[in-house]
N, C-alpha and C positions, 0 to 999 in steps of 0.2 A: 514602864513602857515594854509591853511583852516583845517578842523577838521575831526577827522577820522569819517565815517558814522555809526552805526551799528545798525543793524537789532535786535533788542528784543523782543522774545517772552513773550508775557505778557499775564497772565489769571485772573490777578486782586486780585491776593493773595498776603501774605506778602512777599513768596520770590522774586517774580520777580517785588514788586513795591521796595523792598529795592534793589536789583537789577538794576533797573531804576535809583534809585538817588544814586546809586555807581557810577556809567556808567555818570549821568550830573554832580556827584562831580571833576572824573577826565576828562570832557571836551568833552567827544563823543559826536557828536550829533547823539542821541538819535532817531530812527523810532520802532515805538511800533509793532506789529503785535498780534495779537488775534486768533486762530483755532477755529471755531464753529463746532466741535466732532459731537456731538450728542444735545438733546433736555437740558438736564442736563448743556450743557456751556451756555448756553443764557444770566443767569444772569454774570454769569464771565465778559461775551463778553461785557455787559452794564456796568462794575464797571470798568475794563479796560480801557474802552473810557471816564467814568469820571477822572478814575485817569490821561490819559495820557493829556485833557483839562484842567484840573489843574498844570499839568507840564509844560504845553504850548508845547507838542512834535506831530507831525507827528503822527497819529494812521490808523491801518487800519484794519478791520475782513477780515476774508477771510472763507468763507463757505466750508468747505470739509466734511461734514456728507457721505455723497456718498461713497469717499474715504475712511471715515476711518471704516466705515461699513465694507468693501469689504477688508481693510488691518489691521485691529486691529479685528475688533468683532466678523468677520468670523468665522477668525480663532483660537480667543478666543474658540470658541461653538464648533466648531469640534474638538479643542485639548481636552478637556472632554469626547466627544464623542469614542475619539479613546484611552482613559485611562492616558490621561495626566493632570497633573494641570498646566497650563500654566500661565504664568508672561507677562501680555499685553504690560508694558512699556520697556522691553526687545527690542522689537518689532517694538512698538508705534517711541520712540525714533530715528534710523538711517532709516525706510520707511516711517515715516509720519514729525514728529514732526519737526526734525533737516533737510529731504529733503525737507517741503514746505518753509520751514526760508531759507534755499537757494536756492530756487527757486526765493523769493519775493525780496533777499536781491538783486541777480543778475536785477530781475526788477524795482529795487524800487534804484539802485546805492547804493549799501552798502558793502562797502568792508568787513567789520565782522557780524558776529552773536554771539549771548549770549542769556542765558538760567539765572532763577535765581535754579541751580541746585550746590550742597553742592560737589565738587567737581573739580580739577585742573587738566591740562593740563600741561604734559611738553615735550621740543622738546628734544631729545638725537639724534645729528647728521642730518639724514633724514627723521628722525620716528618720530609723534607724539605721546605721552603715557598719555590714564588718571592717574591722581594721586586721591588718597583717599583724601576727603574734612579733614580741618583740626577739625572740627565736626565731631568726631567720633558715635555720636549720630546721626547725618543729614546724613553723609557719602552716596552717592548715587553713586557713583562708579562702584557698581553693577552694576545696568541699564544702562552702559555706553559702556558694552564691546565690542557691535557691531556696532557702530559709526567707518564713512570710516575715512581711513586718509586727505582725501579732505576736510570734514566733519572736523576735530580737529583742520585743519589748521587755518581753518577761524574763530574758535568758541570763546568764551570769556567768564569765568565764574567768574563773580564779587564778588560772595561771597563764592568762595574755602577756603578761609584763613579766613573766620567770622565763627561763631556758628552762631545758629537759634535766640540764647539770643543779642548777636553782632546785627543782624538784627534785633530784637524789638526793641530795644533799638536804633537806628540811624531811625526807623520810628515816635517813642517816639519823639526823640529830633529833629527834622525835621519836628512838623508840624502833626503828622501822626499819634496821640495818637489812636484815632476807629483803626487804620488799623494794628497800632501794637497790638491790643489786638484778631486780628481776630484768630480762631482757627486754625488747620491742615487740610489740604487739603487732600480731599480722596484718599484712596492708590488705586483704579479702578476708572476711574474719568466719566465711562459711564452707572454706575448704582449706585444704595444703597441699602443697606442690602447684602442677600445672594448670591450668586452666584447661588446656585439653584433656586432659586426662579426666577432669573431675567435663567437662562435654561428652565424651565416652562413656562415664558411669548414666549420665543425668539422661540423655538423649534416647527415646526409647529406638531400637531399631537403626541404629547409628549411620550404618555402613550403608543404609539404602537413603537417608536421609543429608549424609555428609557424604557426598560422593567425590571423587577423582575427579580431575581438573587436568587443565593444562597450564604450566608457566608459557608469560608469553614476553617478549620484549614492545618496546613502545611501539612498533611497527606492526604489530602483531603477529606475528612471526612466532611458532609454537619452539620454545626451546626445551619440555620435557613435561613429564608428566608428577603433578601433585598430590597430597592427599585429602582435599578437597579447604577450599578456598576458608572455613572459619577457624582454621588451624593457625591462622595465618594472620600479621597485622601488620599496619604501613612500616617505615621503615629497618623489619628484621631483617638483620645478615644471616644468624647461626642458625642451624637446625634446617635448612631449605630441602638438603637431602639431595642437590643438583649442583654439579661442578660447569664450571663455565669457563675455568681459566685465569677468573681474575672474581675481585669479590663483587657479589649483587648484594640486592635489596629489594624487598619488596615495595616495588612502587605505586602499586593500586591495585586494588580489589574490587572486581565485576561477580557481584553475588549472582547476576541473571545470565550473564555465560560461564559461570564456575573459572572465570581466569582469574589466575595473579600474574601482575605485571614487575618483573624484574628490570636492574637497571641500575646505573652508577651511582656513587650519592651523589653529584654534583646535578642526577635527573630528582633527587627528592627537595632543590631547592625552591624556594615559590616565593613572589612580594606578595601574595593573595589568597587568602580563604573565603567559603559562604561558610556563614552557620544559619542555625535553625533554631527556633521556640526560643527567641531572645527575652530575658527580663532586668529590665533599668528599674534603677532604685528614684533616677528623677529625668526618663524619658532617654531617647538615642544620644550619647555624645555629639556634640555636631562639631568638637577640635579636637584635637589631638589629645588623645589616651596613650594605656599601653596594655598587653596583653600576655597572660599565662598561658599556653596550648597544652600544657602537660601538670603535671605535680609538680615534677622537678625542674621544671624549665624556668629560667629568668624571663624575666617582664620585657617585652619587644615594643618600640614604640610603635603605632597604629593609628589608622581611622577607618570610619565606618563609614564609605562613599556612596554608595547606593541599593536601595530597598530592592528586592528580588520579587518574583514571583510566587507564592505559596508562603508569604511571610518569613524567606529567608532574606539574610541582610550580606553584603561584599565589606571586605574588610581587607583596607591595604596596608602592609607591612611597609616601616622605614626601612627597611634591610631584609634581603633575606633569610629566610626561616625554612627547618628542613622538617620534612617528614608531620606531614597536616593529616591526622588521624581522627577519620570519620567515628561519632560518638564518642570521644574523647569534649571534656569542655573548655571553652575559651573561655576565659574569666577577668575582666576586662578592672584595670587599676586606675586610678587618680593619685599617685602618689602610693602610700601604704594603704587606699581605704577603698573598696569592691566596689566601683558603679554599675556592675553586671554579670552578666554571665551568659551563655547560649552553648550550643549543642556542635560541634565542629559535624557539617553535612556531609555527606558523600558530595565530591565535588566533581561530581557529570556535568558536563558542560557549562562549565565556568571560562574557559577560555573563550567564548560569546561575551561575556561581562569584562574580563581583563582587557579584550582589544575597543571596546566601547569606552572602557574607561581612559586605556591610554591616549584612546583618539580626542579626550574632553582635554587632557592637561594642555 
């Protein structure tokens, strides 16, 4: 019986080379593939092709800088732009990442693809569902929720059921002592440092384009001047540049009058978000879920009370929850396993909807 083929994403780091010798432990044969992103992967794309020479596997780069320019970085720089903090691998993942590995794997005769990403796959009937990695620390799940189901069907993640520790440890004991000691792979993998800073370089004409601003309090009330509103996201304390006396935060961001709205944290609490471009794996929840607003954030229990205008959707929190970060995604849970995800919206005029809804209970 010849051997199953599969296609591996591989960038030369510890998860997807432990990943690789998951994949040759239980007998796949193994084709590596590499994405050359931007300037920043090059070394990746070189430690890949050593490791996969070592493994004696199939490797292959494939250059899509072009590509991911125009479908990750774009639109990175214009979600800033228009008052969002945006999450690249959101994004990155089911337009670039996961369709060129099916693109290569259909090229290259590979019936599967795999990722070394902290997270499972399971089939209920006709439906494919991520499940939360059993790494509650790794858990990348998040990033997972707009993968198609064409996409889940084929996909293979070898170390859902390992820790990060599981994975040093089998690179440890396999030969791999440098590789298990390498460190964490960057959380934006097309720059370093700030995000502003790399807006600065990106943005042609910057200073006419990114202009000065006013801070303002909830009142509106001008308490000083900014340096212009995309520098800036919901809940930051540090770097504001403006003393007040006591500590602020950035409580919202008005991209069409250049304000950011300062304010205590007890003004960043809310029972209520909209989001935007929702996708259900089997239609709207219509009981009670629970929901991720960030990476890092714990699961809040939730419901999704009523359908909005322009296909966004109101979504009320058991408890409050701080700091609701327009283009960030809500990623919506049943337990450990993704019934959704949607787009967290700039939330103009949402207090219309909270007093409609309180007035139904």
């Amino acid at each position: 019986m010849s051997k199953i083929r599969v296609l591996l994403g591989m960038s030369g780091g510890v998860d997807s080379t432990a990943a690789c010798r998951v994949l040759l432990s239980r007998d796949y044969d193994v084709v590596g593939l590499t994405l050359l992103t931007c300037e920043l992967s090059q070394g990746a794309a070189e430690e890949a092709a050593a490791l996969a020479a070592r493994f004696g596997i199939e490797h292959h780069v494939v250059d899509v800088r072009e590509r991911f320019k125009e479908t990750v970085i774009d639109p990175f720089i214009q979600s800033y732009l228009r008052g969002y903090t945006p999450n690249p691998c959101v994004d990155c993942n089911p337009t670039m990442k996961f369709k060129v590995l099916e693109e290569w794997a259909d090229r290259l005769g590979c019936e599967k693809i795999a990722t070394g990403h902290y997270a499972r796959i399971e089939r209920r009937g006709d439906n494919y569902f991520v499940r939360a990695g059993a790494d509650g620390k790794k858990d990348q799940s998040y990033f997972l929720w707009r993968l198609t189901q064409q996409q889940l069907s084929r996909t293979l993640f070898p170390l859902g059921e390992w820790t990060k520790e599981d994975a040093r440890r089998h690179l440890h004991e396999t030969g791999l002592e440098e590789k298990a000691r390498d460190g964490e792979s960057m959380e934006i993998c097309f720059f370093t440092g700030d995000y502003r800073d790399f807006l600065r370089r990106e943005v042609p004409d910057v200073d006419n384009v990114i202009r000065p601003g006013y801070f303002v309090d909830a009142a509106g009330r001008k308490l000083g001047e900014h340096k212009g509103f995309p520098f800036y996201t919901i809940g930051q304390r540090k770097g504001l540049g403006i003393a007040l006396g006591q500590p602020a935060y950035v409580l919202r961001i008005n991209p069409q009058k250049n304000t950011v709205m300062l304010g205590d944290a007890s003004q960043l609490l809310t029972r209520y978000m909209m989001i935007d471009a929702p996708e259900w794996v089997q239609g709207v929840p219509e009981g009670d879920v629970s929901v991720r607003i960030r990476y890092r954030s714990r699961q809040v229990a939730c419901r999704v009370v009523r359908e909005l205008p322009e296909g966004r959707l109101l979504v009320r929190f058991a408890e409050p929850v701080s700091a609701i970060t327009p283009g960030q995604s809500a990623v919506f849970y049943n337990g450990d396993v993704v019934v959704g995800g949607a787009y967290i919206s700039l939330q103009r005029g949402i207090n219309q909807w909270i007093n409609e809804d309180d007035n139904e209970q």
